[in-house]
C-alpha positions in Angstrom: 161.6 310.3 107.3 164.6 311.8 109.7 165.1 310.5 113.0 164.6 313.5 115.1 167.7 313.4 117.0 169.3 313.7 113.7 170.6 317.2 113.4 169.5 319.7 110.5 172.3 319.2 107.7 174.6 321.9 106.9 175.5 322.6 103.3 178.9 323.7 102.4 182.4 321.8 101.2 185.0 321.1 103.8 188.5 322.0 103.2 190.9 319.7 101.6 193.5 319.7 104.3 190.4 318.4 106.9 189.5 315.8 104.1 193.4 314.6 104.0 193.5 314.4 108.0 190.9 311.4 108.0 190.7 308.1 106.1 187.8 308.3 103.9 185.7 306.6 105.0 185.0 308.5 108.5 184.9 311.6 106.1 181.8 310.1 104.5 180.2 308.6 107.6 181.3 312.3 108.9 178.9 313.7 106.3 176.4 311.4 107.1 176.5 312.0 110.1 176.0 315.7 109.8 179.5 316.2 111.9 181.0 317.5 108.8 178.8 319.7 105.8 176.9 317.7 102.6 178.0 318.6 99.9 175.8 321.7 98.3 174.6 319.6 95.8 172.7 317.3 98.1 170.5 319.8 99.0 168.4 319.6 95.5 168.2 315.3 96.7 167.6 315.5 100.4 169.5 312.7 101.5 168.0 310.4 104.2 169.2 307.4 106.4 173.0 306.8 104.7 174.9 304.4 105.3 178.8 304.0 104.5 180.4 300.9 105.1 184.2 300.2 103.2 183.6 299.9 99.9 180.0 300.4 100.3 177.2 303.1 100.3 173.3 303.8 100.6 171.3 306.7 100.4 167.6 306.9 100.2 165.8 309.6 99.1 162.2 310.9 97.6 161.6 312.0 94.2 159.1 314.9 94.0 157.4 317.2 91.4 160.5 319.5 91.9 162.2 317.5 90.3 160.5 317.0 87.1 161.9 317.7 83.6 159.1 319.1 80.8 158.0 316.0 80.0 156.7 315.2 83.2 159.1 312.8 84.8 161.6 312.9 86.9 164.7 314.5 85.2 167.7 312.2 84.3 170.0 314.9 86.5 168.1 313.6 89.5 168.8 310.3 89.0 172.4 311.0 88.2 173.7 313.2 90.9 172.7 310.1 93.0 174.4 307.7 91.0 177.5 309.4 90.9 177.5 310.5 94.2 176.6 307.0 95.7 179.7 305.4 93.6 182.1 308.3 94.0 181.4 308.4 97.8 181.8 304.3 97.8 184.7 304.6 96.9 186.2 307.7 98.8 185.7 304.8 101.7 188.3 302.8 100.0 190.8 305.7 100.8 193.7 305.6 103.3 194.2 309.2 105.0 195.7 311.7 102.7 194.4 310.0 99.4 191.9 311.9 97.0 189.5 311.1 93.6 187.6 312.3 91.3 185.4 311.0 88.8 186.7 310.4 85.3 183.8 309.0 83.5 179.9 307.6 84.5 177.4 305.4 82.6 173.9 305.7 83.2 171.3 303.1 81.9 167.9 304.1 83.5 165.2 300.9 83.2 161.9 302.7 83.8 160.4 305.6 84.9 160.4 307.4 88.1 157.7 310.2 89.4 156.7 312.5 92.4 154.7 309.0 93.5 157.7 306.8 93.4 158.4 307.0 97.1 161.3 306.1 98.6 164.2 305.1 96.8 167.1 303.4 97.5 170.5 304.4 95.9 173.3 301.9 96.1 177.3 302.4 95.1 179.3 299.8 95.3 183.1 299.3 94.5 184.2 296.9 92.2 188.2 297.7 92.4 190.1 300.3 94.2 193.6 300.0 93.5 196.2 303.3 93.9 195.8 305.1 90.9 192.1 303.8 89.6 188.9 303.0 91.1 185.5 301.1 89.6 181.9 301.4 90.6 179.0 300.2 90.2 175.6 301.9 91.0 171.6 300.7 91.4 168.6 302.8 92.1 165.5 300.5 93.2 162.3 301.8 94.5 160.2 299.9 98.0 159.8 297.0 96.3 162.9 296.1 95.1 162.5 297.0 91.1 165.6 298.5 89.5 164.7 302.4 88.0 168.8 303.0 87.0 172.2 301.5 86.9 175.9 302.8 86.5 179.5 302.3 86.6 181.8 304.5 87.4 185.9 305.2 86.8 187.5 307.3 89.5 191.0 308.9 89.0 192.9 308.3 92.8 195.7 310.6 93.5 197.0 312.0 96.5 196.1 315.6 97.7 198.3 318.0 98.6 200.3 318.4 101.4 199.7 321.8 103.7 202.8 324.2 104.4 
């Protein structure tokens, strides 16, 4: 599902002087590119093919039995950490070097079911306003043939991060 000249992701969280040096947007296309570390928490989704355009962001991904909550779907967490994550990393694109966010509230609606023979799906965040102190979302997880399985929307608090000494 990985190109094989794409190199093996690295897990960790990069410091927030490094993520003040850059606009945000070549910090997420950095993590997508695997130049800078995912986030720890992508390693439960196994991100593939991402894409980060202004305003803009896809990741795909594969649901699998690992996943599952007891009643034998995919859990709701799944579902979310890509939501919020697809959303929160649009709009970290929106950001001008030395400008922070971080989530203030989500929505989730999920529309139907989602199992270990899903296949590839296709998580989508998309701003709806950036301005300098709030940002909107929106969110939409479709499977390969287009149907909706979850949307969102998303408030993000903007601030701007400290300065280093």
């Amino acid at each position: 599902m990985t190109d094989s000249a794409t190199p093996k992701p690295t897990y960790g969280v990069s410091s927030l002087e490094l993520m003040a040096s850059m606009p945000g947007l070549d910090f997420v296309r950095g993590i997508f590119a695997r130049t800078l570390p995912e986030p720890p928490i992508m390693e439960t989704v196994e991100p593939f093919d991402c894409t980060a355009e202004t305003g803009h962001v896809v990741i795909h991904s594969v649901p699998g039995l690992r996943h599952y909550n007891p009643i034998g779907s995919v859990h709701g967490g799944y579902i979310a950490i890509l939501l919020d994550s697809a959303m929160a990393l649009a709009v970290q694109t929106t950001l001008p070097k030395g400008s922070g966010y971080t989530t203030l509230e989500f929505k989730i609606s999920f529309v139907r079911g989602m199992s270990k023979d899903t296949g590839k799906i296709r998580t989508e965040g998309r701003v709806l306003n950036a301005g300098r102190r709030a940002a909107t979302a929106e969110g939409r997880i479709t499977d390969e043939k287009g149907k909706l399985i979850a949307h969102a929307t998303t408030t993000c608090m903007v601030f701007e991060l400290p300065k280093t000494a």
